[in-house]
C-alpha positions as CSV (number, residue, x, y, z in Angstrom):
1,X,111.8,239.6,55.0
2,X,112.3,237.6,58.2
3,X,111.0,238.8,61.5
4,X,114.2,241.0,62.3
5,X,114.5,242.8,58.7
6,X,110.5,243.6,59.1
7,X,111.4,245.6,62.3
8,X,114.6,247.3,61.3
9,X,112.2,248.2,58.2
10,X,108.8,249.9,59.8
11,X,110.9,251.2,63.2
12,X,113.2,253.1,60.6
13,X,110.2,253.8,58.1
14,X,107.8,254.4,60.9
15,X,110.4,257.3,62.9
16,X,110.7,258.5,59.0
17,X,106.9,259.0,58.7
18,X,106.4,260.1,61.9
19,X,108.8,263.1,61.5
20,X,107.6,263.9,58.2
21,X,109.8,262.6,55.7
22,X,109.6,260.3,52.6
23,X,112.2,257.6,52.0
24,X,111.1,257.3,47.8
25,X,110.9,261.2,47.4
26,X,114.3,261.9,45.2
27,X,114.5,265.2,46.3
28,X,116.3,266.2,49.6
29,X,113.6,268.5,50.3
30,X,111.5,265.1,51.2
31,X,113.7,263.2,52.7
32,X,114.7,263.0,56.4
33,X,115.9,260.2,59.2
34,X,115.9,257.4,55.7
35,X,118.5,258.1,53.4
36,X,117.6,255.5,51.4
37,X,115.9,252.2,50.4
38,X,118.1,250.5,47.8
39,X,116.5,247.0,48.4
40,X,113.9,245.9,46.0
41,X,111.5,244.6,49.3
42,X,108.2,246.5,49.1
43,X,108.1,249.2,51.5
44,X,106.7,248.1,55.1
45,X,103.2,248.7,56.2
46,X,104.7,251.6,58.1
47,X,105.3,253.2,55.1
48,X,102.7,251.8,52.9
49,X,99.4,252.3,55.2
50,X,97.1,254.8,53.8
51,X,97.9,256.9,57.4
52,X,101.5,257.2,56.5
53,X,100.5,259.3,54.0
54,X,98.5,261.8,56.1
55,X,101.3,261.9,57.8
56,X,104.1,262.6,55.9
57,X,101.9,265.2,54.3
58,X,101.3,267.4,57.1
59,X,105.1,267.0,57.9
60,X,104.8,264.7,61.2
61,X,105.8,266.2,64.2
62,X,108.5,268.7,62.7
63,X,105.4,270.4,61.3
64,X,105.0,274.0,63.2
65,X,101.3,272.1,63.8
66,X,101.6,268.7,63.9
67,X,98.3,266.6,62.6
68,X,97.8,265.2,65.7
69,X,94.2,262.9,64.9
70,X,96.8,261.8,61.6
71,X,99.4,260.7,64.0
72,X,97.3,259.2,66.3
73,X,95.7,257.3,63.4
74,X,99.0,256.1,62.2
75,X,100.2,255.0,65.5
76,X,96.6,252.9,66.0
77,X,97.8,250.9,62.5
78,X,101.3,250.9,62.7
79,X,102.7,249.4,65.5
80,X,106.0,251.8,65.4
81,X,107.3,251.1,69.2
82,X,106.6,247.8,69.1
83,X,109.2,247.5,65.7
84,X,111.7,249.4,68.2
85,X,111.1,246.8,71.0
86,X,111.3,243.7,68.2
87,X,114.5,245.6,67.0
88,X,116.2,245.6,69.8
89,X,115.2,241.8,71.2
90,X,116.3,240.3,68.1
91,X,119.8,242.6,68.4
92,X,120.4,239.7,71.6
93,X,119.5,237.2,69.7
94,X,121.6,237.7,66.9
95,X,124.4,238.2,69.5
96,X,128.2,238.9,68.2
97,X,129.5,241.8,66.4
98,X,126.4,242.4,64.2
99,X,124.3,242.5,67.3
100,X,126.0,245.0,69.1
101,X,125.7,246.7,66.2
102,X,122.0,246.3,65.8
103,X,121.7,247.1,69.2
104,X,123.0,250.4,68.6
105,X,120.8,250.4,66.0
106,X,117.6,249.7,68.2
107,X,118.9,252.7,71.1
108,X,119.5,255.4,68.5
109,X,115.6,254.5,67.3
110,X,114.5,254.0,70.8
111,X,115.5,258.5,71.1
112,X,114.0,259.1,68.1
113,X,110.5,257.9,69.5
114,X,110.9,259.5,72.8
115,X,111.5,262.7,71.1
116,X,108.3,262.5,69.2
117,X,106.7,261.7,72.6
118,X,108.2,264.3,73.7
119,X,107.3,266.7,71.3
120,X,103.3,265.3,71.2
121,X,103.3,266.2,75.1
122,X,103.3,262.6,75.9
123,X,106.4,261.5,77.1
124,X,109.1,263.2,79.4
125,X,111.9,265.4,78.1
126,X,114.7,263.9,76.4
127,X,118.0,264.2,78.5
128,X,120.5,265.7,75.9
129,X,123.6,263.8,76.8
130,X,121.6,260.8,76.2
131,X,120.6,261.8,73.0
132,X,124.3,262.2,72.2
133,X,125.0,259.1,73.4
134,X,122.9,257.5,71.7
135,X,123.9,258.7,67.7
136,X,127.5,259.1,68.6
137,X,128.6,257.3,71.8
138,X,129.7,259.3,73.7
139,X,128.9,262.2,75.8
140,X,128.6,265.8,74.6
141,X,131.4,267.9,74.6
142,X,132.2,271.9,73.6
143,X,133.9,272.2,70.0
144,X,138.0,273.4,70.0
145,X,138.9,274.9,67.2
146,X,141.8,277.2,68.6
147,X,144.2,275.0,66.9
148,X,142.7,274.6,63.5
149,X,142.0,278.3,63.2
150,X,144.9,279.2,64.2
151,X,146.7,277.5,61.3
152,X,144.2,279.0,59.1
153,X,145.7,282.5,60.7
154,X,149.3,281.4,59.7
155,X,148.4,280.1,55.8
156,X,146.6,282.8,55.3
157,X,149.6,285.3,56.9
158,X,146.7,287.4,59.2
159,X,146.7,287.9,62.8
160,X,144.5,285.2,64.8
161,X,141.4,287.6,65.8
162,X,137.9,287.8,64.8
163,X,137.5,290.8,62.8
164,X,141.0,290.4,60.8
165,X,140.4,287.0,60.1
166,X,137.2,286.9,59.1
167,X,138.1,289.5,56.5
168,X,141.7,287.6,55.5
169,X,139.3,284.4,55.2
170,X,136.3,286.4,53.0
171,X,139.0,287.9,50.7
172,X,140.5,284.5,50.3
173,X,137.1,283.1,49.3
174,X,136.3,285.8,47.0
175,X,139.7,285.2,45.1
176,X,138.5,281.7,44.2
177,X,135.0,281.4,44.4
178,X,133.2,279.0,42.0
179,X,131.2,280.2,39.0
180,X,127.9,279.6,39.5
181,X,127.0,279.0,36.2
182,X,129.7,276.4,36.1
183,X,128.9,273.9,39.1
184,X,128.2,270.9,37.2
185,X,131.2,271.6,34.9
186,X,133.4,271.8,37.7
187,X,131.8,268.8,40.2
188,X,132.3,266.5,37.1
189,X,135.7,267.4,36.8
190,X,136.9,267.2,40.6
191,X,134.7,264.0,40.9
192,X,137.3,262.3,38.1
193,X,140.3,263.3,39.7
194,X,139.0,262.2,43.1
195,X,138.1,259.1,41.6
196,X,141.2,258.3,40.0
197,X,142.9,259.0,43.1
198,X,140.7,257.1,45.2
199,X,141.9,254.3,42.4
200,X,145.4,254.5,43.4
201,X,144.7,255.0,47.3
202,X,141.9,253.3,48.6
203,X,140.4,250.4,45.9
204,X,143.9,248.3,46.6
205,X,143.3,247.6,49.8
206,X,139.7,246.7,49.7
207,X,138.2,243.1,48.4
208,X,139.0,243.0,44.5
209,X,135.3,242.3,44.2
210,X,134.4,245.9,45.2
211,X,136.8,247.1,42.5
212,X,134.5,247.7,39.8
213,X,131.5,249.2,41.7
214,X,131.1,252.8,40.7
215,X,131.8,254.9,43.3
216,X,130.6,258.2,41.8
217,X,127.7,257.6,39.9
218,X,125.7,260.8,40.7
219,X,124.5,263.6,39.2
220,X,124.8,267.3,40.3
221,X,121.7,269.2,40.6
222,X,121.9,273.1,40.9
223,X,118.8,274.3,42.2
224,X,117.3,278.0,42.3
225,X,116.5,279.7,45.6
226,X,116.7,276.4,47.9
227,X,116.4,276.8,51.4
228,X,119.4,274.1,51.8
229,X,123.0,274.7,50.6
230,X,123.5,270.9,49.9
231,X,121.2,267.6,50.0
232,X,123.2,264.2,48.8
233,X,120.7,261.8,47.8
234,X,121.3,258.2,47.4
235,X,118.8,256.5,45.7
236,X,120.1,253.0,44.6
237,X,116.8,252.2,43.1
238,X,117.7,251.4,38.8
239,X,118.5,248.0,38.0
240,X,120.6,246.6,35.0
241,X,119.5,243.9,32.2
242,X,120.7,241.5,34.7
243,X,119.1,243.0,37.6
244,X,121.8,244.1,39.1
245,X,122.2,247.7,40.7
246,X,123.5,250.9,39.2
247,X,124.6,252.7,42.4
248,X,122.9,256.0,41.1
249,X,122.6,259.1,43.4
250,X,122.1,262.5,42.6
251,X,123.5,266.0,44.5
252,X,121.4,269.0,45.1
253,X,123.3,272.1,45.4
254,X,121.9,275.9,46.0
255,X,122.4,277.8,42.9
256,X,123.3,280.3,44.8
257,X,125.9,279.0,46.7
258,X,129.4,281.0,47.6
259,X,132.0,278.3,47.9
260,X,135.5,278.9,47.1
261,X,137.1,276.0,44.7
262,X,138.9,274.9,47.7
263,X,136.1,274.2,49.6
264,X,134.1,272.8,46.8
265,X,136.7,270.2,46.1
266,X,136.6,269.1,49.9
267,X,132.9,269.3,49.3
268,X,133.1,266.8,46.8
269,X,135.3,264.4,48.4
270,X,132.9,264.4,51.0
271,X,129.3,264.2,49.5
272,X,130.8,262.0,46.5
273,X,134.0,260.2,46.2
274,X,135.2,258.8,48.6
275,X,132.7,259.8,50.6
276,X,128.9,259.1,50.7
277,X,128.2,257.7,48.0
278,X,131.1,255.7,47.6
279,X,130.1,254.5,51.2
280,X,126.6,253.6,50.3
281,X,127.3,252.5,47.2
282,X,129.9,249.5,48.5
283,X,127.5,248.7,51.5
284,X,124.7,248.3,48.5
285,X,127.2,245.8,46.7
286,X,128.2,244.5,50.1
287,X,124.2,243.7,50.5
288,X,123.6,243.0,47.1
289,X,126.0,239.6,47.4
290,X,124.4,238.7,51.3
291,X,127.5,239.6,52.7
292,X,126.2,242.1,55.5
293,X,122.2,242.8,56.4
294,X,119.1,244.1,55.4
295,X,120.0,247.2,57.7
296,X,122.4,248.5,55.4
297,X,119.8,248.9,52.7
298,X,118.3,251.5,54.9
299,X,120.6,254.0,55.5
300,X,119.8,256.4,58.9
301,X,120.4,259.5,60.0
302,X,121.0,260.4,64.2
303,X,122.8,256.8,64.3
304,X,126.0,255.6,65.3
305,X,126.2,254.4,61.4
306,X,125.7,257.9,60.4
307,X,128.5,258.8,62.1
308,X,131.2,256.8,60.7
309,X,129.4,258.4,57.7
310,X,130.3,261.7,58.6
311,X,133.9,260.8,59.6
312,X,134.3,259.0,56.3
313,X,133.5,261.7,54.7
314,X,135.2,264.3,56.3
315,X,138.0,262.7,55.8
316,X,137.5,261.3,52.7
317,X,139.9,263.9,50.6
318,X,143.1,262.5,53.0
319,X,141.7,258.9,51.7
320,X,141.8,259.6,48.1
321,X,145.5,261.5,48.6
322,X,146.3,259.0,51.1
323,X,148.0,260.9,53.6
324,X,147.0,261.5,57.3
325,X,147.1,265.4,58.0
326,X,145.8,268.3,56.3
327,X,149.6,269.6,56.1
328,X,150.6,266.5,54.1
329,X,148.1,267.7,50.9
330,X,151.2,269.6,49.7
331,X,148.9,272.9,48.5
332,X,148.0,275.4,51.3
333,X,144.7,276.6,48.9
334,X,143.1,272.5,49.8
335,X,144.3,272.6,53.3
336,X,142.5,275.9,53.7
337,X,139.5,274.5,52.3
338,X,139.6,271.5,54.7
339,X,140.0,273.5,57.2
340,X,137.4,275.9,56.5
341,X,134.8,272.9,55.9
342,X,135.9,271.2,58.9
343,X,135.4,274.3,61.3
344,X,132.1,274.4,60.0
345,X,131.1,271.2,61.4
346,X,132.9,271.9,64.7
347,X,130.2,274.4,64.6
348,X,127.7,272.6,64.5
349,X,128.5,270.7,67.3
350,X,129.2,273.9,69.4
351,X,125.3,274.9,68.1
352,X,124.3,271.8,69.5
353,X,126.0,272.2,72.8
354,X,125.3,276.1,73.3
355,X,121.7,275.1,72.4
356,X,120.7,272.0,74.6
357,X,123.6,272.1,77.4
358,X,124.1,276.0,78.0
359,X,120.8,277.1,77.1
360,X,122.4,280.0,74.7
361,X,119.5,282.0,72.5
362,X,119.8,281.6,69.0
363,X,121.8,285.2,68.5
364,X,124.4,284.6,71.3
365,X,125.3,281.5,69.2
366,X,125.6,282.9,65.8
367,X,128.0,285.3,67.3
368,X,130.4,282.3,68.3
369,X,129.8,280.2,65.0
370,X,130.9,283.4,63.0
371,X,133.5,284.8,65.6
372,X,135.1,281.3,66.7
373,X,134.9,278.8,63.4
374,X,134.7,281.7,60.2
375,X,131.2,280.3,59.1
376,X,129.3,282.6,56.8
377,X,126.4,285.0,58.3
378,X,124.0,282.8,56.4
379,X,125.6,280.0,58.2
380,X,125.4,281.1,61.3
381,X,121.9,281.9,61.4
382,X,121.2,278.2,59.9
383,X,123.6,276.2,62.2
384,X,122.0,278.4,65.5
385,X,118.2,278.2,64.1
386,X,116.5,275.7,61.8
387,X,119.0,273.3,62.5
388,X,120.4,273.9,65.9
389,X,117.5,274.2,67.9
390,X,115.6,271.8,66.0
391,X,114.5,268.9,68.6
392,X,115.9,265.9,66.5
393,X,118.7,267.4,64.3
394,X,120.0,269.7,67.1
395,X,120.2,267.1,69.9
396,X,121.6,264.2,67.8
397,X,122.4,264.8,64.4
398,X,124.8,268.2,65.0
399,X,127.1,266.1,67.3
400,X,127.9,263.6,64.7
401,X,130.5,265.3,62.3
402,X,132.8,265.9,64.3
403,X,132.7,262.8,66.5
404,X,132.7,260.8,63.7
405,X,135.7,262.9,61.8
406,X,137.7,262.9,64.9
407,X,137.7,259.2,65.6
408,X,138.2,258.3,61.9
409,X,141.1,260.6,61.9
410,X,142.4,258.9,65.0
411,X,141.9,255.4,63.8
412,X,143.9,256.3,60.6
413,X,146.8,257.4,62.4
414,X,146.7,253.8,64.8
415,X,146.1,251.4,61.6
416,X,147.6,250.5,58.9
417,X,145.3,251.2,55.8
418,X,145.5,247.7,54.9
419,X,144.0,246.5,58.0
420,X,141.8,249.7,59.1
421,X,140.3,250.4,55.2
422,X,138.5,247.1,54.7
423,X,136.7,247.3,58.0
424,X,135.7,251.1,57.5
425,X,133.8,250.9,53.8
426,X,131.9,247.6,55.8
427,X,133.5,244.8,53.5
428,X,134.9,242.7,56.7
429,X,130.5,243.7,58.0
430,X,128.6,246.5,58.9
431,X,130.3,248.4,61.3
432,X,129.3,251.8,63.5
433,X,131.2,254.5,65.4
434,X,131.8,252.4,68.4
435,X,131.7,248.7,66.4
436,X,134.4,249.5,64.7
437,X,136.7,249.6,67.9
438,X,135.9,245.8,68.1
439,X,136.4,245.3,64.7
440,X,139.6,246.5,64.2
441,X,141.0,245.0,67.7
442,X,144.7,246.0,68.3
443,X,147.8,246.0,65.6
């Protein structure tokens, strides 16, 4: 690795220890800012010091206790701000569109760290619009779902109030909800027919060379009494005879889940085809061949990267139909779905900015998420507790899905998908949530 790739690697690695996750652990229940490290590089020192693991053992500074002689251990090894500070030099000196883009890079990182300084009681708060700013860019806003539950209201044939739709919307659910004993069975089966639509309406308008890269090579994992609903984990790691990579991920899904079929499907247009692991597995091609960076072998979460990730995804079942609205579908039982899924993540945007810009408690905002976007009670009490007030995830992570699915969907509409497409999976270069805009230029 050159001098650049060495920082991207221990100021990514080094936030990852430093919060308490695990970039190799295959589980979603050790993993955390890292989504993956699908280059076959050795893992940096800021991984690899015998500190790191003290570290990531006692959980970093998410732990309710954080080892603080660990971290202060690490930190005397492992020069983590000073891989921030290289980051973001070398981001000018690469100059052009990659630059900017590494120079997002470098600001989302430089956050991360102050939070952790934060957090240790040695650095000042963190301001929460520049935390937005820095994984989405741009500055925090309130969540409007009026419109979207409203036509929830009207396919659904209820009036648009809490109680009545909330009850129109549970007895919908319960009409089709998925067998629990038959999640793999069905994720296989959705997964082929997103695939084969994502054939006909995506693949011909990308390079021919990223035709025959599996796009869906993962493997559904229910899992008994998990604390998460969902964990999509791209791994990346097996190799072919010739050395070349399998694109394998895996999906770890609460047994216990209640999801309707509808939803599920959406589900799996998001966490699978077209979505994430489609995504990572073209930018792993895409790196593979030398045709974009060493940062795209190391995914991140709280980036502007991550959310174009979340807009890809959350619009990824339009992409494989290859229409622009939810109406266009042509079956009202999907568009509820989408719907449903897609208030859920204007909730957790409005968890992050009833949290960190009104100062709400944790009850006042469950009320809303349940009341205003139809999220489950269980979901509610996540979205306004471990997550939402969480220093890291609420501040910069909540605010991405919908940022990143409202500017997708926005882009689709100005673009043709020949032009817009390409530059979206990364195959004309790595592009972010506000790269793209330069990227595309004007039709």
């Amino acid at each position: 690795m050159n001098r650049l790739d060495r920082a991207v690697a221990d100021a990514i690695v080094g936030l990852d220890t430093l919060w308490g996750g695990d970039v190799t652990n295959p589980s979603g229940t050790g993993r955390f800012i890292a989504d993956a490290w699908f280059s076959d590089e050795p893992l940096p020192l800021s991984y690899s010091h015998p500190a790191a693991a003290l570290v990531r053992g006692a959980g970093g500074v998410s732990a309710a206790s954080p080892d603080r002689a660990a971290i202060a251990a690490y930190l005397a090894a492992v020069d983590v701000r000073g891989a921030i500070a290289t980051l973001a030099e070398e981001s000018r000196a690469v100059g052009g569109s990659r630059g900017e883009f590494l120079a997002g890079l470098a600001l989302s990182c430089e956050v991360m760290w102050d939070l952790v300084m934060e957090l240790l009681g040695e650095g000042d708060p963190v301001p929460y619009l520049r935390a937005v700013l820095a994984s989405t860019g741009e500055a925090p806003s309130p969540s409007r779902p009026e419109a979207k539950r409203a036509r929830v209201a009207e396919l659904l044939g209820c009036a648009n109030e809490g109680a009545a739709l909330a009850a129109a919307v549970a007895a919908w659910r319960a009409e089709r909800m998925v067998p629990r004993r038959a999640i793999r069975m069905l994720a296989d089966a959705f997964i082929a027919e997103l695939d084969a639509a994502t054939v006909k309406n995506l693949v011909p308008h990308l390079p021919a060379s990223l035709a025959g890269i599996p796009r869906a090579n993962v493997e559904f994992l229910p899992i008994e009494n998990a604390w998460f609903s969902g964990s999509m984990n791209y791994l990346g790691r097996k190799r072919k005879p010739d050395g070349s990579p399998e694109y394998e991920a895996s999906y770890e899904i609460n047994a216990a889940l209640e999801i309707s079929i509808p939803e599920f499907v959406q589900l799996v247009s998001h966490e699978v085809v077209p979505g994430h692991v489609t995504t990572f597995a073209y930018e792993q091609a895409l790196y593979w061949r030398g045709e974009i960076g060493f940062e795209a072998s190391v995914p991140t979460m709280n980036t502007r990267l991550a959310t174009l990730a979340e807009g890809i995804a959350n619009n990824a079942l339009l992409i494989a139909r290859g229409v622009l609205e939810f109406s266009e579908l042509g079956d009202p039982d999907l568009e509820l779905g989408m719907l449903l899924a897609l208030l859920q993540d204007d909730a957790k945007n409005q968890s992050s900015w009833l949290t960190w810009q009104e100062k709400w408690p944790k009850e006042e905002v469950a009320k809303v998420l349940q009341r205003d976007y139809l999220v489950s009670t269980e979901r509610a009490d996540k979205l306004s507790g471990a997550w939402g007030r969480h220093p890291l995830m609420g501040r910069m992570y909540l605010p991405c899905y919908r940022a990143g699915t409202e500017k997708v969907a926005a882009l689709r509409r100005q673009h043709a998908p020949s032009k817009f497409l390409p530059i979206l999976y990364g195959a004309a270069g790595l592009v972010d949530i506000v790269t793209i805009d330069a990227a595309l230029g004007s039709d």
